[in-house]
N, C-alpha and C positions, 0 to 999 in steps of 0.2 A: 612495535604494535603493527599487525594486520591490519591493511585497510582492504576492504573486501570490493571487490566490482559488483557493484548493480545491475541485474540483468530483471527482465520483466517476462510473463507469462503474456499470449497472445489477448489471454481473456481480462486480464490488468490493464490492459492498454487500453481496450475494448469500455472499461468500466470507468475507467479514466474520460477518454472521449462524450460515454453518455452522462458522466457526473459534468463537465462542461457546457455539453445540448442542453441539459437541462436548465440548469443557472444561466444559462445566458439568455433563456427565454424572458426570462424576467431581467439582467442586467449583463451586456459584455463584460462591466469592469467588476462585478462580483465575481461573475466564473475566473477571470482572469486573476483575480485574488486568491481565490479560493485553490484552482489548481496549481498555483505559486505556492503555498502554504504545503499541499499534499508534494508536490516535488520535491521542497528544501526537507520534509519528513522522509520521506525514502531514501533523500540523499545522505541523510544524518546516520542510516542506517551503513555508510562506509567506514563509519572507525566506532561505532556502537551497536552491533547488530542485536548482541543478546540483552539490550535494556528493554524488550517488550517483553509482555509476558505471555506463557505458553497458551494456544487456543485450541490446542485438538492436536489430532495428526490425522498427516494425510501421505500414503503407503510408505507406512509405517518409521514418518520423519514428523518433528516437530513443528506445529507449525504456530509462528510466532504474531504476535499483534502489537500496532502500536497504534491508537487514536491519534485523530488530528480533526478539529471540530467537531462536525457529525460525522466522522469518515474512519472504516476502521481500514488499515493496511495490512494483511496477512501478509507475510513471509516465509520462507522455509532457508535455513541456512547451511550451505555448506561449507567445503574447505576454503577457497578465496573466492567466495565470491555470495552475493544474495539473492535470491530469488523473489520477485516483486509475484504471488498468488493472485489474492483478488484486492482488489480496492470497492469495499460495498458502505453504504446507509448503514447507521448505527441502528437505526429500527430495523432494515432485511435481515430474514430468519434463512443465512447460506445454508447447505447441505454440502459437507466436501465429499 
């Protein structure tokens, strides 16, 4: 079995961060949960990447989702390795 390396987009990181600012306004130890939960999800994505399902594409690769609370995870996968997309709100309406 392939276990793929996880690699992230500048704008994942970015969305990661403001999913945190926000949660934490209201509690440290929720955003700290919360971002604990979406990490062990991305990471799960090193020896299962194709268990999400296909969400669209984006120039012209598939690009994959897997929920984690309110939080969806896009990916795109290649040969060894995964692509972390965006990390958004399950209500934002993305545009890829």
């Amino acid at each position: 079995m392939i276990k793929y390396r996880i690699k992230s987009r500048p704008e994942s990181d970015i969305d990661l961060m403001e999913i945190a600012d926000y949660i934490s306004e209201f509690s440290t130890d929720a955003a700290l949960r919360q971002i604990s939960r979406i990490e062990k999800a991305i990471y799960s994505l090193e020896n299962f990447p194709y268990r999400g399902k296909k969400a669209g594409l984006v120039d012209g690769m598939d690009l994959h989702q897997i929920n984690i609370d309110r939080y969806k995870i896009l990916y795109l996968i290649f040969d060894e390795h995964v692509e972390i997309y965006r990390i958004v709100h399950m209500k934002r309406n993305v545009k890829f």
